[in-house]
Structures are given as structure tokens and as C-alpha cells.
KOLSE-154027 format. One record per residue: residue in three letters; y, x, z of N, C-alpha, C, O in turn. Coordinates in steps of 0.2 Angstrom, whole numbers, padded with zeros to 4 digits, always signed. Layout:
ALAYXZYXZYXZYXZ/...
REM end
This chain:
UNK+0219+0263-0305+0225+0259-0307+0230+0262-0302+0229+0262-0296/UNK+0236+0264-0305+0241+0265-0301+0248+0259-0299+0253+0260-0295/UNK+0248+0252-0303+0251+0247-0305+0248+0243-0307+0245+0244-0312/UNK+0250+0235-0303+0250+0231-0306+0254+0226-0309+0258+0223-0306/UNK+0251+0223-0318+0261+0219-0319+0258+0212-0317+0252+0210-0317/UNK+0263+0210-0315+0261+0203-0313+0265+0198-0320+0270+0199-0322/UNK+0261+0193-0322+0264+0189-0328+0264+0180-0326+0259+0177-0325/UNK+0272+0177-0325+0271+0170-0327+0274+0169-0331+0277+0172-0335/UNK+0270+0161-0329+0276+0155-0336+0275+0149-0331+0272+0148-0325/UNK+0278+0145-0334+0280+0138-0335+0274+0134-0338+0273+0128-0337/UNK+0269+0138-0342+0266+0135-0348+0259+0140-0345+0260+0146-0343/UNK+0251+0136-0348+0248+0141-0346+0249+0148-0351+0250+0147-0357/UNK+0248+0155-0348+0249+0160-0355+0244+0159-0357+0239+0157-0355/UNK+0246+0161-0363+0241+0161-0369+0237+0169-0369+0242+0173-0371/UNK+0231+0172-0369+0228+0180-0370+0227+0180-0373+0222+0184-0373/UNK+0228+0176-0380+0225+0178-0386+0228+0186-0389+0224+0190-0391/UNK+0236+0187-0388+0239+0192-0389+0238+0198-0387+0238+0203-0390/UNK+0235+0197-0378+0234+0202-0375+0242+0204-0370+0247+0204-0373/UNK+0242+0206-0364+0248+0208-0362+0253+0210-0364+0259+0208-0362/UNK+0250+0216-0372+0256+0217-0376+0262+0213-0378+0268+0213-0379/UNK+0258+0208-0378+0264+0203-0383+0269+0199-0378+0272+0194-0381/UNK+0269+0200-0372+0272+0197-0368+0277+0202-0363+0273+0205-0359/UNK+0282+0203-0362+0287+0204-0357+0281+0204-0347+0277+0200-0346/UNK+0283+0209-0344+0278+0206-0336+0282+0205-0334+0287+0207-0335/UNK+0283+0199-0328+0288+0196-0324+0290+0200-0319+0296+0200-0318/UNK+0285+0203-0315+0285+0209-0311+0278+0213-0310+0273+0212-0312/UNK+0280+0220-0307+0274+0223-0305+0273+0226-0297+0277+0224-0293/UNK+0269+0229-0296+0269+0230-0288+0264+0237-0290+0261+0239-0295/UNK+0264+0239-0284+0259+0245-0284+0252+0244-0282+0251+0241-0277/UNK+0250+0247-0286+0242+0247-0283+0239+0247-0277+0234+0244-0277/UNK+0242+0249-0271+0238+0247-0267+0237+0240-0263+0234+0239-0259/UNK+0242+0235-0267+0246+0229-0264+0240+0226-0267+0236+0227-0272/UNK+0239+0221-0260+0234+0216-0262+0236+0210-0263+0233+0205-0264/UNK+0244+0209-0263+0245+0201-0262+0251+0200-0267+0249+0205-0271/UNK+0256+0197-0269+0260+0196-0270+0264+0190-0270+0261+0186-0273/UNK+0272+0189-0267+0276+0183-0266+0280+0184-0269+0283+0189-0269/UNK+0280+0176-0275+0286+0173-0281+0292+0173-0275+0290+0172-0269/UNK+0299+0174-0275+0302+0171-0270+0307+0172-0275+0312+0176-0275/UNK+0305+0167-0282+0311+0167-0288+0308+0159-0290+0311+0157-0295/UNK+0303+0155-0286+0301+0148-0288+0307+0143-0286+0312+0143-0282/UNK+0305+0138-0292+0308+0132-0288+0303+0125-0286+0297+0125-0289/UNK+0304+0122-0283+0300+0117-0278+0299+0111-0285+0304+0110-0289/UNK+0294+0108-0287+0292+0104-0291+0290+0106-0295+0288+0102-0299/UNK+0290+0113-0298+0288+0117-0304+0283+0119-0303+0282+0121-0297/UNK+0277+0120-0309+0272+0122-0307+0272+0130-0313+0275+0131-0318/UNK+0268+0135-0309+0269+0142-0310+0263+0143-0313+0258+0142-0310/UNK+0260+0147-0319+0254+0150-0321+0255+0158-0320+0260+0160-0322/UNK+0249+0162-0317+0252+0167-0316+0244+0171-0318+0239+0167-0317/UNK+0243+0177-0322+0239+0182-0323+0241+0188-0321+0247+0188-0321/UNK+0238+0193-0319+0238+0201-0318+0235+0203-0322+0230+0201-0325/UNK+0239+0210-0323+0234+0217-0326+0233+0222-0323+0236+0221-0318/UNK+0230+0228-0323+0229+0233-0320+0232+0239-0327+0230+0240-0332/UNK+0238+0245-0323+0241+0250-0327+0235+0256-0325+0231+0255-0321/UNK+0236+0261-0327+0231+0267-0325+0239+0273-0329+0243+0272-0333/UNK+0235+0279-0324+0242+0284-0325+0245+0283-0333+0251+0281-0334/UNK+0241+0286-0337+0244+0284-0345+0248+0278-0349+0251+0278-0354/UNK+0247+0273-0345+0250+0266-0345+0246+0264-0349+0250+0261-0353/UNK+0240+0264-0351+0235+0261-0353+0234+0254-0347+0233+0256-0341/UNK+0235+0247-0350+0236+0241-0348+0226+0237-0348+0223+0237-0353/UNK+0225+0235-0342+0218+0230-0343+0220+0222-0346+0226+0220-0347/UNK+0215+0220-0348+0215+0212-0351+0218+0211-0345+0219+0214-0340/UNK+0220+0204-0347+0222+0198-0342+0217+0196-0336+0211+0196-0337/UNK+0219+0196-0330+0216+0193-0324+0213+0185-0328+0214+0184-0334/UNK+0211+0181-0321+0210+0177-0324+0216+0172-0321+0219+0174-0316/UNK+0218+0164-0324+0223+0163-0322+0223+0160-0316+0217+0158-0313/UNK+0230+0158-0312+0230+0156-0305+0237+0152-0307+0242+0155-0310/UNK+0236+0145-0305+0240+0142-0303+0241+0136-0298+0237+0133-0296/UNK+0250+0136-0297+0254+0136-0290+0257+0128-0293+0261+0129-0298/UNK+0256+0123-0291+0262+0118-0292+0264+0116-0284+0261+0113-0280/UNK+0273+0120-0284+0276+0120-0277+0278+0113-0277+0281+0110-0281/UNK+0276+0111-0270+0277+0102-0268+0285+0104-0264+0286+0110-0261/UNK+0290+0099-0266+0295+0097-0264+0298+0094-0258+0299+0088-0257/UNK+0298+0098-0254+0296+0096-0245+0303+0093-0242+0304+0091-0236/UNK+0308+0093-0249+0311+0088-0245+0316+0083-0246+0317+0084-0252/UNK+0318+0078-0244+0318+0070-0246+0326+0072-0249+0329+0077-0247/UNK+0328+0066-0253+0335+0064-0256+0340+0064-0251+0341+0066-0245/UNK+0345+0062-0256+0351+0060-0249+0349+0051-0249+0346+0048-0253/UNK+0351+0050-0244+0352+0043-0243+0359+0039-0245+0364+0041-0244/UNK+0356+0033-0249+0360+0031-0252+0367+0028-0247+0367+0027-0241/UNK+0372+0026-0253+0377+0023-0250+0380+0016-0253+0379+0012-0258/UNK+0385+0015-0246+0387+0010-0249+0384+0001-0250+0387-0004-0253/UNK+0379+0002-0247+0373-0004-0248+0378-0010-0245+0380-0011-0240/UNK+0379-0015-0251+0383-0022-0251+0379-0028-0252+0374-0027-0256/UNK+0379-0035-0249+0374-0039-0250+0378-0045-0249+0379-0048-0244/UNK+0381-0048-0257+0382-0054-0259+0379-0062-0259+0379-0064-0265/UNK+0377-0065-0255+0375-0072-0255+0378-0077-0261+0384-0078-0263/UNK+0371-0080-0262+0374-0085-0268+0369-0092-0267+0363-0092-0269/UNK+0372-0098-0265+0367-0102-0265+0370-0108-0269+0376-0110-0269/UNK+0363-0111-0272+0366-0116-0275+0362-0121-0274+0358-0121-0278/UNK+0363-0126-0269+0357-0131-0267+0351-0125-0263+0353-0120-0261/UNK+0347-0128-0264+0339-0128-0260+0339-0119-0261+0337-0115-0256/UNK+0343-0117-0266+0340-0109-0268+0344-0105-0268+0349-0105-0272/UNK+0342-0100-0263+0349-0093-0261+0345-0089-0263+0339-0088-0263/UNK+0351-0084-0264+0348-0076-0269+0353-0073-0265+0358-0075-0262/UNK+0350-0065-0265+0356-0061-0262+0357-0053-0265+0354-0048-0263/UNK+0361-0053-0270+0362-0049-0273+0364-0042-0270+0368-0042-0266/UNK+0361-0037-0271+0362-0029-0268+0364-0025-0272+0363-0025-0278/UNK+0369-0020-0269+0370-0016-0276+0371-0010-0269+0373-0012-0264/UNK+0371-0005-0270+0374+0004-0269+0375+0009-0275+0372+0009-0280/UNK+0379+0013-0272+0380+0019-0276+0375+0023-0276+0372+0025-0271/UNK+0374+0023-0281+0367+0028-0285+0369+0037-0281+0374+0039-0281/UNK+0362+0040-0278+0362+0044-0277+0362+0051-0282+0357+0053-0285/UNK+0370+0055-0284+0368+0059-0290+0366+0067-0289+0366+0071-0293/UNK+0364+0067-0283+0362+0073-0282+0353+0074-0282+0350+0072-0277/UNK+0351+0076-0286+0343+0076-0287+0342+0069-0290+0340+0064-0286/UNK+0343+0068-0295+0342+0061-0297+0335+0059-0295+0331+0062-0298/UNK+0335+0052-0289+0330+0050-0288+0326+0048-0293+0329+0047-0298/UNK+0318+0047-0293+0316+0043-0295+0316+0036-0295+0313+0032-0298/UNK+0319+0033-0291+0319+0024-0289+0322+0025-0282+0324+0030-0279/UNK+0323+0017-0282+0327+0015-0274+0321+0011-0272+0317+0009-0277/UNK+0320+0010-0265+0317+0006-0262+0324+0000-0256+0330+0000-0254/UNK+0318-0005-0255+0325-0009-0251+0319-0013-0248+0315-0017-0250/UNK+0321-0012-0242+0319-0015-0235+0324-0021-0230+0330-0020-0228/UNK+0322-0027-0230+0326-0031-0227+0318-0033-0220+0312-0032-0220/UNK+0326-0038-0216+0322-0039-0210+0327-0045-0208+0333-0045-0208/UNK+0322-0051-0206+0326-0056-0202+0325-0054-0195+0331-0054-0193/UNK+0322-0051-0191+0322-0048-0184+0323-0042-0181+0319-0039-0178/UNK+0330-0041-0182+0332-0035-0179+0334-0029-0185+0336-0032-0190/UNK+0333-0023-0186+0336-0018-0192+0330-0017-0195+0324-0016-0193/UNK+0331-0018-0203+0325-0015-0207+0321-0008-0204+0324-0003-0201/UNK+0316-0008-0207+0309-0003-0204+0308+0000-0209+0310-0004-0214/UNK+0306+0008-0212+0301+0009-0217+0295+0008-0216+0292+0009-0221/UNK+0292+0007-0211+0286+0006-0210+0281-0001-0212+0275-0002-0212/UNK+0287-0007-0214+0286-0012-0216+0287-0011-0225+0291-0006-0227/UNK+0283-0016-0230+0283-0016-0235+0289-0018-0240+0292-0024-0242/UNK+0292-0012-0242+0299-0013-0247+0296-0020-0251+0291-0023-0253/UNK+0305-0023-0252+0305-0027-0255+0302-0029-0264+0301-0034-0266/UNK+0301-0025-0266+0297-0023-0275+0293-0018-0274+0294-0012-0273/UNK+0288-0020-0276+0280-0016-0274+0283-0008-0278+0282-0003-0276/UNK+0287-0009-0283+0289-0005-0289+0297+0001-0284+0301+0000-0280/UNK+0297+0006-0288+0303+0009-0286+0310+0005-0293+0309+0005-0299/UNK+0315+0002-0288+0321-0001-0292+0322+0007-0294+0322+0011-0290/UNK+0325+0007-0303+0327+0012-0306+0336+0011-0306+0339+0016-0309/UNK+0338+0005-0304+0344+0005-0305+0350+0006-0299+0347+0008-0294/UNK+0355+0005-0298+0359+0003-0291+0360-0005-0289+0363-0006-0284/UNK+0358-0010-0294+0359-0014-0291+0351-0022-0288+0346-0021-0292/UNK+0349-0025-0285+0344-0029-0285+0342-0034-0284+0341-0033-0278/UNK+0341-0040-0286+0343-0047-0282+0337-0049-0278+0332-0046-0279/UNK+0337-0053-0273+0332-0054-0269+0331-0062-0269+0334-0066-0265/UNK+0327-0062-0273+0325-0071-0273+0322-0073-0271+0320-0078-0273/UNK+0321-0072-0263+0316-0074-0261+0319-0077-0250+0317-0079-0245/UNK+0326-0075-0253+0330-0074-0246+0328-0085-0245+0327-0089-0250/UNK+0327-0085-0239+0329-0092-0236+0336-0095-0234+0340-0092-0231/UNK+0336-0101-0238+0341-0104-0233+0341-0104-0226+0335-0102-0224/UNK+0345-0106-0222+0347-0104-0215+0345-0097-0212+0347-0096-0207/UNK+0341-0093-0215+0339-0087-0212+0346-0082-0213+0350-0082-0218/UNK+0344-0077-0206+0351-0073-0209+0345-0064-0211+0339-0063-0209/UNK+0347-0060-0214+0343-0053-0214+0348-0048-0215+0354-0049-0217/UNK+0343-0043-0214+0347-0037-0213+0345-0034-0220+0342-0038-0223/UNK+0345-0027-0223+0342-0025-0228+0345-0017-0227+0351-0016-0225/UNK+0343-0014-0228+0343-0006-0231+0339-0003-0236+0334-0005-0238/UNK+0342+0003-0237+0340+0004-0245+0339+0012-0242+0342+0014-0237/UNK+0333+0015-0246+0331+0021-0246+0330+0025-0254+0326+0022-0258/UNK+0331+0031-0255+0329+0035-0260+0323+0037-0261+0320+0038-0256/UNK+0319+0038-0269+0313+0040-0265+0315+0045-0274+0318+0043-0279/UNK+0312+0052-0273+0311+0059-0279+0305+0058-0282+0300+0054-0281/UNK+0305+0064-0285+0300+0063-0289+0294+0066-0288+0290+0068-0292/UNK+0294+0068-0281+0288+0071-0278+0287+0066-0273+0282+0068-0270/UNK+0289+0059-0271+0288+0055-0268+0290+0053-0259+0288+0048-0256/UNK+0294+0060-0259+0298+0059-0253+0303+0055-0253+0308+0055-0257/UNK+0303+0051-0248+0308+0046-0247+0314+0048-0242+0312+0051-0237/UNK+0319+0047-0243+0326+0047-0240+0326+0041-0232+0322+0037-0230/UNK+0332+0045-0228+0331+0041-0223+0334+0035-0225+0336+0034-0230/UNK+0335+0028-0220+0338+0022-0223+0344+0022-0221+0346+0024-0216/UNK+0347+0019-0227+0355+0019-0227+0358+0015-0221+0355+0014-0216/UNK+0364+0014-0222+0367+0010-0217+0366+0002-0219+0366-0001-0224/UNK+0365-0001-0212+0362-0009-0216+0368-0012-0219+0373-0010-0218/UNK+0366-0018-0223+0373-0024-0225+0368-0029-0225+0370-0035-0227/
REM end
């Protein structure tokens, strides 16, 4: 072999066709034993086959496949603006939350951390077992005479969470 092409997708390839029937992503020379994508992006997963050229361009069947799904190594922005309305009526207070939606890398959900002692923690259990998909969230469960703090965090869809906002 003097060359090898290297072939991805997005999608696993299909060898029914045979390398003919596909475009190669790149090739490298034969003596190369390794080869780095440095055209990926982070949460995409990559299928990748080789072939082997020989001087005539006479092309081998498909390698067998390898794939790469790159983890997203880093967290949202943190969100903004976190407001916390009180509403009580008799025995039973709510405290409505609302921020501006984070629009760069649209999160997968918001998390919201409140603390009667001191500044909320992420270490302690968010307020909805669930990621909130919206900007706003009521919190039913606040006490009369208690006061809390609350902050809110992003979390994507690789499951990194954003640092925590500024409290309200």
C-alpha cells in the first residue's frame, strides 16, 4: 500500500457499495499508523472506516468500523437575572422564579437550588428531581416565616452543569 483513505460519517457507512461509491474524507500515507479528526465537533458521534491504495489505485474493501462519540467537556453559560417573587395567601406562600433563558448552546433544562442557611450549594439536592425546560418556576413548598436564597444553574445536553447564578 502506498495510501490510506480515510472515510467518515455521521451515520454508520454502509460497504455494501464498496469505497467506490463514496467520496474519502481524507487520506494519509502509508507509513502513518494513527490518524487525528481535527474537523470534529463535541457531542457528535463519528463513524470512521479505512482502506488501503497500492501504486495503481487499486482500492482494499472497507476496514472494519470505529467509532468516536466526543463528550462535551464544557458546561453552559450561567444563567441570568434570577427574580424571586413572594406570594402569600393565609397559611400558604409560593415563590415564583423566573431568568432569562440561556441562548447560547440551548440548554437542555435549568436546575434551581434554594437554601434557608446561608447561599445555595450544588452539592445539595435541586429543587425538581426533573431539569425545568422553561425560564420560569414556582416553588411550593417555601415556609411561612422562613426567608431563602435560590440560585439557578444550566445544565446541556451532555449533562454538564453551568456555575450558579447570582442569588435572589
Amino acid at each position: 500500500a502506498v495510501q490510506y483513505r480515510i472515510y467518515r460519517d455521521t451515520t454508520p457507512i454502509d460497504t455494501s457499495g464498496g469505497p467506490s461509491s463514496r467520496p474519502a474524507f481524507d487520506s494519509t500515507d502509508a507509513d502513518a499508523t494513527t490518524y487525528s479528526d481535527t474537523t470534529t465537533r463535541a457531542g457528535e458521534t463519528y463513524h470512521y472506516r479505512i482502506t488501503a491504495v497500492d501504486r495503481a489505485d487499486n482500492e482494499s474493501r472497507f476496514s472494519g468500523q470505529a467509532t468516536v462519540r466526543l463528550q462535551d467537556p464544557a458546561p453552559p453559560p450561567v444563567p441570568r437575572g434570577l427574580a424571586a417573587t413572594v406570594e402569600t395567601d393565609g397559611a400558604v406562600r409560593t415563590v415564583r422564579l423566573s431568568w432569562e433563558e440561556v441562548s447560547e448552546d440551548k440548554p437542555a433544562g435549568y436546575r434551581l437550588y434554594r437554601s434557608a442557611q446561608g447561599l445555595p450549594d450544588t452539592s445539595e439536592a435541586p429543587l425538581s428531581e426533573r431539569l425545568i425546560t422553561g425560564s420560569t418556576f414556582t416553588d411550593t413548598t417555601a415556609e411561612v416565616g422562613e426567608a431563602y436564597r435560590y440560585g439557578a444553574t444550566a445544565v446541556d445536553t451532555a449533562g454538564n452543569e453551568s456555575a450558579l447564578s447570582r442569588v435572589a
